[in-house]
C-alpha positions as a Markdown table, in Angstrom:
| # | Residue | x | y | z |
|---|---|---|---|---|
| 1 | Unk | 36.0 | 38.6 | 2.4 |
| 2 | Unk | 34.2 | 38.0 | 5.8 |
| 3 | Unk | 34.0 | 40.9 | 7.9 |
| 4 | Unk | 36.2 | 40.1 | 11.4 |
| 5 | Unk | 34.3 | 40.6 | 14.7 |
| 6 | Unk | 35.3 | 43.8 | 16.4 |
| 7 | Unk | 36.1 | 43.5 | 20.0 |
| 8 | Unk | 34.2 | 45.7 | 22.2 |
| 9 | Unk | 36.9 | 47.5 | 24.7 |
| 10 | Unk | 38.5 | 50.3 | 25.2 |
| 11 | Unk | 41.0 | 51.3 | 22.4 |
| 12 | Unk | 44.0 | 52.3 | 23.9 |
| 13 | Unk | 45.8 | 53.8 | 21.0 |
| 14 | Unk | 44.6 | 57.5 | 20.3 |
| 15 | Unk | 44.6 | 57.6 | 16.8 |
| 16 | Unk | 42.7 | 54.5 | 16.3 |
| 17 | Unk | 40.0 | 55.5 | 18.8 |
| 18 | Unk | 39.8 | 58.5 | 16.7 |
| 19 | Unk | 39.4 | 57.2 | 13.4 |
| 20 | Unk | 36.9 | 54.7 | 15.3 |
| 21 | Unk | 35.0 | 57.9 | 16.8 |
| 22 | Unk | 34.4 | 59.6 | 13.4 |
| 23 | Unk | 33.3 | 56.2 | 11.9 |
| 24 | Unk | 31.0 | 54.9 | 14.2 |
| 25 | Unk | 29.8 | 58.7 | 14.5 |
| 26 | Unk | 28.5 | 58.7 | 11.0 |
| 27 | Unk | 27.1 | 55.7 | 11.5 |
| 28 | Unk | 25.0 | 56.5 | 14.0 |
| 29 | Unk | 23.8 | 59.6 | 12.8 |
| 30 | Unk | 22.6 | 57.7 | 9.6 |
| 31 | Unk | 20.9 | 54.7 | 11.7 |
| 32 | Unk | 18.9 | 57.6 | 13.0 |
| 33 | Unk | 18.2 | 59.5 | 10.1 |
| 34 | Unk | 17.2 | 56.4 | 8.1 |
| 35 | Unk | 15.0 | 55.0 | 11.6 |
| 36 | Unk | 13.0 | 58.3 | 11.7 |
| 37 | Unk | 12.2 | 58.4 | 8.0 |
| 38 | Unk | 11.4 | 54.8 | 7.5 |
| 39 | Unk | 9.4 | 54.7 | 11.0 |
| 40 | Unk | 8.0 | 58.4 | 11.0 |
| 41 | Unk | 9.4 | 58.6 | 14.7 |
| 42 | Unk | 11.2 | 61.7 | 16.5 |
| 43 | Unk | 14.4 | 61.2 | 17.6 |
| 44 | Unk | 17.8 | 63.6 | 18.5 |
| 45 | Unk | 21.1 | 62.6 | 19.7 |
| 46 | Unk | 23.9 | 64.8 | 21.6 |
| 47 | Unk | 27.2 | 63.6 | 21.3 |
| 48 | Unk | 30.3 | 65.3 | 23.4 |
| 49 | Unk | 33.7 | 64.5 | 21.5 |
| 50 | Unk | 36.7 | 63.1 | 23.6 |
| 51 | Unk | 39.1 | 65.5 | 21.2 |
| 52 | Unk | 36.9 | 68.1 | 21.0 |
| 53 | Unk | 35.2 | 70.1 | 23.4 |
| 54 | Unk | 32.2 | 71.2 | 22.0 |
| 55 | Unk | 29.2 | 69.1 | 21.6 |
| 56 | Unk | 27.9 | 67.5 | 18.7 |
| 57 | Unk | 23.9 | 67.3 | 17.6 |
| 58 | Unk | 21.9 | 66.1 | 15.7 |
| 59 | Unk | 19.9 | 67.1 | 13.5 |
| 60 | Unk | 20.2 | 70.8 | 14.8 |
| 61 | Unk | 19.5 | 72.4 | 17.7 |
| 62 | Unk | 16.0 | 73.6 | 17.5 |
| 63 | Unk | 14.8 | 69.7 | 17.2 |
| 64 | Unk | 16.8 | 68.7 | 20.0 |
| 65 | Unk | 15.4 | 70.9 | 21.9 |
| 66 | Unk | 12.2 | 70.2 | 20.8 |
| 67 | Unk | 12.4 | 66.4 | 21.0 |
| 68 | Unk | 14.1 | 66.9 | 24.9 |
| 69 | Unk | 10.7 | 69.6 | 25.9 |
| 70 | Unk | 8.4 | 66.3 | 25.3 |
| 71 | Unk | 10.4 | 63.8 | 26.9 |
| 72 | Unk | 11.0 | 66.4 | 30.0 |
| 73 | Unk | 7.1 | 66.9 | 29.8 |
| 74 | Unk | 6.0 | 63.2 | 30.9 |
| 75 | Unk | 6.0 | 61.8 | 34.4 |
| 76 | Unk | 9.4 | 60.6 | 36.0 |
| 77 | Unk | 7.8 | 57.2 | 36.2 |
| 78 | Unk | 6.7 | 57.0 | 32.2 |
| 79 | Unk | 10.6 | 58.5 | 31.5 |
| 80 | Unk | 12.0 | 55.7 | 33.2 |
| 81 | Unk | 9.8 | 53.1 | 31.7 |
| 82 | Unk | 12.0 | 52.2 | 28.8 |
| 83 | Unk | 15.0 | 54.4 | 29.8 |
| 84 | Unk | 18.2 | 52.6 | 28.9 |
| 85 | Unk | 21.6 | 53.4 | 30.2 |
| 86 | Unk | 25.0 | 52.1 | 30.1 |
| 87 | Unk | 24.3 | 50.4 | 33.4 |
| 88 | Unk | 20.9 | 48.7 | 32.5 |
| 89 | Unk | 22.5 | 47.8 | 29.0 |
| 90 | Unk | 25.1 | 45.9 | 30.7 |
| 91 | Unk | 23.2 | 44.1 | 33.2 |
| 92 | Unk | 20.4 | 42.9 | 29.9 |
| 93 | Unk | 23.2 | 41.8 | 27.9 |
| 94 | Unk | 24.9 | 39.7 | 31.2 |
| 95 | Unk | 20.9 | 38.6 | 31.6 |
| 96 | Unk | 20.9 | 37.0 | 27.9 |
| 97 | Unk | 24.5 | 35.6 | 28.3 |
| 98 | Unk | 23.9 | 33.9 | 31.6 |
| 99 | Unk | 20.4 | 32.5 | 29.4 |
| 100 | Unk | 22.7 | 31.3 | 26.7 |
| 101 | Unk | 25.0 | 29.3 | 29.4 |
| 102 | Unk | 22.5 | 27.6 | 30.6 |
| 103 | Unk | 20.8 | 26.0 | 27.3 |
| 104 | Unk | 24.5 | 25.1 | 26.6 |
| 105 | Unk | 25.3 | 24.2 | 30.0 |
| 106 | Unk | 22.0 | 21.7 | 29.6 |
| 107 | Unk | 23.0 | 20.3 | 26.0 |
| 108 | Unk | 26.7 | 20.0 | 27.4 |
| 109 | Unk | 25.0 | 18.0 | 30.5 |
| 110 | Unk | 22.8 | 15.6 | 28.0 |
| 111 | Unk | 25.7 | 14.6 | 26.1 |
| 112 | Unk | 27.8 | 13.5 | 29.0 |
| 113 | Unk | 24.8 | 11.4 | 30.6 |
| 114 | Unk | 24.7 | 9.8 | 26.6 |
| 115 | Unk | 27.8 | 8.7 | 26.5 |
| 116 | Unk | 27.6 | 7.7 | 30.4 |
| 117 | Unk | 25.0 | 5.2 | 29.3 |
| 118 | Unk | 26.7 | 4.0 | 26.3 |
| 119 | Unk | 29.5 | 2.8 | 28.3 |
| 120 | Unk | 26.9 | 1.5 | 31.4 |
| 121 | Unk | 25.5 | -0.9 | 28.1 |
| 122 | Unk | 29.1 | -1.6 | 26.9 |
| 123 | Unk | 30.5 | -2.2 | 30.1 |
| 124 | Unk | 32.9 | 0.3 | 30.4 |
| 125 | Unk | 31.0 | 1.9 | 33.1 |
| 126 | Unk | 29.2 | 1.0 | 36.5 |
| 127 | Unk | 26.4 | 2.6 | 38.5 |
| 128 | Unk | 28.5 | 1.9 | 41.0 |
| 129 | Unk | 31.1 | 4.2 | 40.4 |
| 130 | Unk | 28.7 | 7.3 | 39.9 |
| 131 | Unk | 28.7 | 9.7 | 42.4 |
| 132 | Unk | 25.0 | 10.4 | 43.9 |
| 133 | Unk | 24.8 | 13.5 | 41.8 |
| 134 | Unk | 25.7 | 11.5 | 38.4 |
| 135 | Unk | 23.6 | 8.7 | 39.6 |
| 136 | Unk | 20.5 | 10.8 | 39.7 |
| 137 | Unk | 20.8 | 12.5 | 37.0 |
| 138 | Unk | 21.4 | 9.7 | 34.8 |
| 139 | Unk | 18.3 | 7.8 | 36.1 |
| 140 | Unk | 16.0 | 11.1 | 35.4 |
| 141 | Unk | 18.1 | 10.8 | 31.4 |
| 142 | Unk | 17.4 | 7.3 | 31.6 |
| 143 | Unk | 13.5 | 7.3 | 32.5 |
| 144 | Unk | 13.4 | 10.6 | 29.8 |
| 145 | Unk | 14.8 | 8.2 | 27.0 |
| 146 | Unk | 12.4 | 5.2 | 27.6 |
| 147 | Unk | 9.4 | 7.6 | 27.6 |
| 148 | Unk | 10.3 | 8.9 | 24.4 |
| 149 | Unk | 11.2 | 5.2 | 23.4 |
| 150 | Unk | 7.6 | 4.3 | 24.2 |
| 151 | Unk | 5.8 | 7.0 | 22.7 |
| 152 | Unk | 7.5 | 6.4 | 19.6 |
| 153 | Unk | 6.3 | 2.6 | 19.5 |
| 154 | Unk | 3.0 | 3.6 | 20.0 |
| 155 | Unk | 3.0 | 6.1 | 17.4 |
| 156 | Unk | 4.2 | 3.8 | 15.2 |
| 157 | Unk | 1.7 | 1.1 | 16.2 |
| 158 | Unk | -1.4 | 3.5 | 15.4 |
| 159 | Unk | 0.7 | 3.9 | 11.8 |
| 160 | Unk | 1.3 | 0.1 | 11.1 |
| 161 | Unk | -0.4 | -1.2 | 8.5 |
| 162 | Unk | -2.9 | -4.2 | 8.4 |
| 163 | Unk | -0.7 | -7.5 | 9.5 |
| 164 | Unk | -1.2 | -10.5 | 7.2 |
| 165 | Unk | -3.0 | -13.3 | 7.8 |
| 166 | Unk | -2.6 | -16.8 | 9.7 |
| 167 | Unk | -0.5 | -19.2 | 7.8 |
| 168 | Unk | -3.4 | -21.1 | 8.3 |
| 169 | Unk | -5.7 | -19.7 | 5.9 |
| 170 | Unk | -3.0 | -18.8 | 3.2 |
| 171 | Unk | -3.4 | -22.3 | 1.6 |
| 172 | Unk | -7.4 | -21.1 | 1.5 |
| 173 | Unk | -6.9 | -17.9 | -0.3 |
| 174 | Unk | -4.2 | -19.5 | -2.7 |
| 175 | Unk | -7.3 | -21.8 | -4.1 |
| 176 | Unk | -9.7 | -19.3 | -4.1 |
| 177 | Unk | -7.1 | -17.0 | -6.2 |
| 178 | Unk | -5.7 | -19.8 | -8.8 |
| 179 | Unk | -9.6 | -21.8 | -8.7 |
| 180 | Unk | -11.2 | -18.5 | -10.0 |
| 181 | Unk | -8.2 | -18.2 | -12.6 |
| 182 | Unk | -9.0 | -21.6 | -13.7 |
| 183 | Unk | -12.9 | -21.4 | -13.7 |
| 184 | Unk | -12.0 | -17.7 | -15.7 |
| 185 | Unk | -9.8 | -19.7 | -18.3 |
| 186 | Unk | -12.3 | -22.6 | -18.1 |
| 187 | Unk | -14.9 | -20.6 | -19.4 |
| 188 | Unk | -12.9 | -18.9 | -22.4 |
| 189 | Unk | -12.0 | -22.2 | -23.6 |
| 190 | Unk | -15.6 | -23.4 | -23.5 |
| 191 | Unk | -16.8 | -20.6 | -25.6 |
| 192 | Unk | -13.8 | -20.7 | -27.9 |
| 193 | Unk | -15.2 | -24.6 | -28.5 |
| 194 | Unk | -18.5 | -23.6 | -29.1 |
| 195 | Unk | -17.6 | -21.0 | -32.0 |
| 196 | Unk | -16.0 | -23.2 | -33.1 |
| 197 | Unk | -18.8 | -25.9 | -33.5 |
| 198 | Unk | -20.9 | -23.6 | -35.4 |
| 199 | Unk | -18.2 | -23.1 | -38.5 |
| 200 | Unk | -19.3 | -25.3 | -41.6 |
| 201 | Unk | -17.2 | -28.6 | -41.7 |
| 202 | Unk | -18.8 | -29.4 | -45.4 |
| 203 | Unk | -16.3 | -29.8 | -48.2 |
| 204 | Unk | -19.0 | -29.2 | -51.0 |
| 205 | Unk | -17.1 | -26.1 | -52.1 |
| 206 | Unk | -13.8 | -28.4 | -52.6 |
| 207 | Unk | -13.3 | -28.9 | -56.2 |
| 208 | Unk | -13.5 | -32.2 | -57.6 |
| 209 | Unk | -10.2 | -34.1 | -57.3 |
| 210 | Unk | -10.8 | -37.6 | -58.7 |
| 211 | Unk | -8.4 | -37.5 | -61.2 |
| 212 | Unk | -5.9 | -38.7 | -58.0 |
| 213 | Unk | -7.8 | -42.1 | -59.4 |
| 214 | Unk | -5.1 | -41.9 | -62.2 |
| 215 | Unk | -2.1 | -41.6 | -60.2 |
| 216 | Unk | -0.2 | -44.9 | -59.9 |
| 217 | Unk | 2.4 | -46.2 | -57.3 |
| 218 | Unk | 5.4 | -47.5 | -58.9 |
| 219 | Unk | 7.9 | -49.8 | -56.5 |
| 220 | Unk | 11.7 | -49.9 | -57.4 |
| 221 | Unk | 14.9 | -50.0 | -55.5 |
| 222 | Unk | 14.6 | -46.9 | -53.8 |
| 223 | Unk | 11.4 | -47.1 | -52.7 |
| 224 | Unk | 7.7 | -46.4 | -53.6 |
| 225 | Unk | 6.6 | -43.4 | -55.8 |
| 226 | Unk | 3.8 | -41.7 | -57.0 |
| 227 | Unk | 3.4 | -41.5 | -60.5 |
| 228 | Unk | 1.0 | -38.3 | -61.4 |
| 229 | Unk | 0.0 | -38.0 | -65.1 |
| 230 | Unk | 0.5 | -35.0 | -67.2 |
| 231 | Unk | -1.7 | -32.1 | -66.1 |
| 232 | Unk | -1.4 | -31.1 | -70.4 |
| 233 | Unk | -4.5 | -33.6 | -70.5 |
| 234 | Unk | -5.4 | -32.6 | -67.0 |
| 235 | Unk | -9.7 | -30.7 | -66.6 |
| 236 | Unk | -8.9 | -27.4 | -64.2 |
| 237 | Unk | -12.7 | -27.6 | -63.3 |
| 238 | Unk | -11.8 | -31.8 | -61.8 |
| 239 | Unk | -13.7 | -33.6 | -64.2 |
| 240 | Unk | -10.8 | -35.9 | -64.5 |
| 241 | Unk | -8.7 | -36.9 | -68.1 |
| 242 | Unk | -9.8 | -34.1 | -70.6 |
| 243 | Unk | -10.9 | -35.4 | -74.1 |
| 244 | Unk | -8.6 | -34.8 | -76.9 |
């Protein structure tokens, strides 16, 4: 569960600005112990209770003291350097809150000279009806934009990459890229053709099939067929009709 934001005032009721006191008491007194440990520094604190009369220190007494006898022993001038009181506190943290109002004052500003502009292009707006404060300070928003407008298309004009060329000359570079293809494919074919030349065409090692001479073509109804003779009498090394 989120921790809720305290709010720094006075707490009216007693018994919660007690149980408040002895908290944030401990607190402190930890915050110190653990910032002169982890940072080797020397520090003391004297705190006078609102229900209690006697003081409060801290660590003891003898450091206090001790820690007070240095800081007494400098010059007024080096004391007050970096002296911080409830006064000075207040006026830093009015100092950083009257920063803040103003980077949120400007951003507040921007935004209303936007959406001035975006009804000046969608006709919602004139310049007319600006007063001169509005006026100017929408021209100084206006010039700011177009600046960064043209910046940006130079930036991206040094980033563009290489335009293409003329129509002109794309018919050129379409021959050059589909006349190398062909010339490429031209060339395969040609040597394709010329392995092919050198293979032996003879039929020498065909075996001999004159026997065919035997076949006869008989014609009846159905048409012409080829009437082979009995491969019983047939030579398997083709020397024709073998001899009973």
């Amino acid at each position: 569960m989120p921790r809720v934001k305290v709010k720094i005032a006075y707490i009216e009721q007693r018994e919660a600005r007690k149980a408040s006191w002895k908290k944030r008491k401990a607190s402190l007194f930890k915050k110190l112990e653990e910032l002169c440990t982890l940072c080797g520094t020397e520090g003391c604190a004297i705190l006078y209770n609102p229900f209690d009369p006697t003081r409060e220190l801290w660590p003891n007494y003898d450091d206090v003291m001790n820690v007070l006898g240095k800081f007494m022993a400098e010059s007024e001038m080096s004391r007050r350097k970096k002296m911080l009181d409830l006064e000075s506190y207040t006026r830093e943290r009015i100092k950083k809150v009257k920063v803040k109002i103003k980077k949120q004052n400007k951003v507040n500003r921007e935004l209303e000279l936007t959406i001035m502009m975006f009804e000046c292009f969608s006709g919602k707006l004139s310049l007319g009806d600006l007063n001169p404060i509005d006026f100017k300070d929408f021209m100084e928003f206006t010039d700011y934009k177009i600046s960064g407008i043209d910046e940006r298309i130079q930036f991206l004009k040094t980033q563009a990459p290489a335009p293409p060329p003329p129509e002109s000359q794309i018919p050129q570079l379409l021959d050059e890229v589909v006349g190398g293809s062909n010339t490429a494919n031209n060339l395969v074919m040609e040597n394709q053709l010329g392995d092919l030349d050198e293979i032996q065409t003879t039929t020498d090692w065909y075996p001999n099939i004159s026997w065919l001479d035997t076949c006869n073509l008989v014609e009846h109804d159905m048409g012409v067929e080829l009437m082979i003779p009995s491969f019983d009498n047939l030579d398997p090394f083709g020397h024709g009709m073998s001899s009973s």
